[in-house]
C-alpha positions as CSV (number, residue, x, y, z in Angstrom):
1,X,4.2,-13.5,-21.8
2,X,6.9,-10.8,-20.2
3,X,4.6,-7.9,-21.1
4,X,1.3,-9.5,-19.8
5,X,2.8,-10.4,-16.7
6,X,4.8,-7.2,-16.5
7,X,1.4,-5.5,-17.4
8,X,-0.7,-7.8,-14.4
9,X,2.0,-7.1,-12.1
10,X,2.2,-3.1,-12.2
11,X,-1.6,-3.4,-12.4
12,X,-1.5,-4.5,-8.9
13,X,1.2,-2.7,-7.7
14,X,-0.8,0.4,-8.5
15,X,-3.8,-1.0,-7.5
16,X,-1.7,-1.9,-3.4
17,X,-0.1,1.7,-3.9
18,X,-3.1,3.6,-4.3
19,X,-4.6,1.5,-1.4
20,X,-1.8,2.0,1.0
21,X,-2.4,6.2,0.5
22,X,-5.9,5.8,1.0
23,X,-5.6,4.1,4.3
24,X,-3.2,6.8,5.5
25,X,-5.0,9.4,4.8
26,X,-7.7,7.4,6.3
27,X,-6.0,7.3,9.5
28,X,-3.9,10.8,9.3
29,X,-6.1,13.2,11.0
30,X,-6.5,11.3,14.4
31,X,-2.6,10.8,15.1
32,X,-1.8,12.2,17.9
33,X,2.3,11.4,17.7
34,X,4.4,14.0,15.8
35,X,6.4,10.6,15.1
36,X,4.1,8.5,14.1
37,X,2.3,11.1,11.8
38,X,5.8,11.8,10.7
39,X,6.5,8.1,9.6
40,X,3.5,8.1,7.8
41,X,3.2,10.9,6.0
42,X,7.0,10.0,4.9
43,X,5.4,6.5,4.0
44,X,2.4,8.2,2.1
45,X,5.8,10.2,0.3
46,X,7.3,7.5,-1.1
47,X,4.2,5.6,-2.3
48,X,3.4,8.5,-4.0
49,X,7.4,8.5,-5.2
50,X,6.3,4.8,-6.1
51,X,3.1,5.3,-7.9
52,X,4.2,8.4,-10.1
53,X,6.9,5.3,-11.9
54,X,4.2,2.8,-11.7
55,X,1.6,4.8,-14.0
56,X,5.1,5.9,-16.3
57,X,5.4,2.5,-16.8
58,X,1.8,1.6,-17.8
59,X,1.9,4.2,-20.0
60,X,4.8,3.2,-21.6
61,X,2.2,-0.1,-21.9
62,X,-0.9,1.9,-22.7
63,X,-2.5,0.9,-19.9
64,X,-4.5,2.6,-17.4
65,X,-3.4,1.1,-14.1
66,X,-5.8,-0.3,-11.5
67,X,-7.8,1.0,-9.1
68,X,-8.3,-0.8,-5.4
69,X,-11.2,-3.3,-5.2
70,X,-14.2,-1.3,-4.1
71,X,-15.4,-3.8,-1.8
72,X,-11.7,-4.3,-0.7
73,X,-11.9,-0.5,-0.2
74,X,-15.1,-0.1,1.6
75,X,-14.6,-2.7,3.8
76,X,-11.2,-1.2,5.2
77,X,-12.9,2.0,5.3
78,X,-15.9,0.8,7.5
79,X,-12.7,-1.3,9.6
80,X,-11.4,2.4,10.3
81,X,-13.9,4.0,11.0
82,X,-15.7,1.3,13.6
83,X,-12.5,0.8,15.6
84,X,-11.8,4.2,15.7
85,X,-15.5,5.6,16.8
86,X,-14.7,3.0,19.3
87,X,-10.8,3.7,20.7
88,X,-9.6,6.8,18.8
89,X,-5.9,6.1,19.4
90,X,-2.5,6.1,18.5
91,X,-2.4,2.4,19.0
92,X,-5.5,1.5,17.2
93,X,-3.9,3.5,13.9
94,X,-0.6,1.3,14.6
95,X,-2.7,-1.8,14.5
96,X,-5.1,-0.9,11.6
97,X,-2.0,0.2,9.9
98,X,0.2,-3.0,10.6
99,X,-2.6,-5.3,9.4
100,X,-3.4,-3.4,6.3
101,X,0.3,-3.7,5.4
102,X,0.8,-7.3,6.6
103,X,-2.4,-7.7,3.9
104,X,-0.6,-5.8,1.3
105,X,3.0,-7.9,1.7
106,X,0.7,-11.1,1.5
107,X,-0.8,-9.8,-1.6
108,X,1.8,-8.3,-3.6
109,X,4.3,-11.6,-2.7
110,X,1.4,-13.9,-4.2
111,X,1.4,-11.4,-7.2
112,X,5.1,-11.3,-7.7
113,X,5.4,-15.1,-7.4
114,X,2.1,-15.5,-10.1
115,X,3.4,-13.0,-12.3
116,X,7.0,-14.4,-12.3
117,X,7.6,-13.7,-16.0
118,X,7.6,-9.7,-15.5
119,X,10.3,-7.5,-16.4
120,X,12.8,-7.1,-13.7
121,X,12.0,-3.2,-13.4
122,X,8.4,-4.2,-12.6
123,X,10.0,-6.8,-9.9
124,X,12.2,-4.3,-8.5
125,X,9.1,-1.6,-8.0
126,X,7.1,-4.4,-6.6
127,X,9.8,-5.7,-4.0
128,X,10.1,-1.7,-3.6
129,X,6.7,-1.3,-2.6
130,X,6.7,-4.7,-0.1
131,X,9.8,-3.4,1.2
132,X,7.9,0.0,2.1
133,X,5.4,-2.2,3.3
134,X,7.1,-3.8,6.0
135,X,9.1,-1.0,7.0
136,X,6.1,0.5,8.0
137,X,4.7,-2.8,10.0
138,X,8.2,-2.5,11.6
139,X,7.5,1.4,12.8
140,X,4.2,0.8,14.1
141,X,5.4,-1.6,16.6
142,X,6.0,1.2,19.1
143,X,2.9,2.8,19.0
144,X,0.9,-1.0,19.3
């Protein structure tokens, strides 16, 4: 049971990580604020940091990891894209970004609770990556 959840729980983890880059590079090229694209391209940094032990650890497993939901993934993409054809803005980013991460912390605390039988290193990369999460929520409050 430790390894399937451990297995389950990285799985999503990877899956949120990979998500979370996607959306920032989503978003990147409109920032106008050196700060705000500072904060997330440091963000984007340490998800990457964060995904590189991730897919060590599946492969430890044998497992390939998890890519985002492709409807999850083309929705937020069309989200983007219409509010930002619409107000192309340092505060629209902020609040696309906040509610993609408020999504993420949701998720990955429903995971971590579901998959409660998972290897504490798993755990601690997932509390990691919600941690990162709302760090960022945190940073875009100036910018909302």
């Amino acid at each position: 049971m430790i390894e399937q959840d451990t297995i389950k729980l990285l799985r999503e983890c990877d899956a949120g990580v990979k998500m979370g880059i996607s959306s920032i590079d989503a978003v990147i090229d409109y920032v106008k604020s050196k700060e705000l694209k500072a904060a997330l391209n440091a963000c984007k940094d340490e998800h990457s940091e964060l995904n590189t032990q991730i897919e060590k650890l599946l492969d430890s497993y044998h497992d390939d990891g998890k890519e985002p939901n492709p409807i999850a993934k083309g929705m937020s993409w069309m989200k983007t894209n219409m509010k930002l054809m619409v107000n192309e803005s340092d505060s629209t980013i902020a609040n696309l970004m906040t509610d993609g991460c408020n999504m993420g912390v949701k998720s990955l605390n429903k995971y971590l609770n579901e998959y409660a039988a998972a290897d504490e290193k798993s755990k601690d990369i997932c509390k990691r990556l919600i941690h990162l999460e709302e760090k960022l929520t945190a940073q875009m409050r100036d910018y909302l």
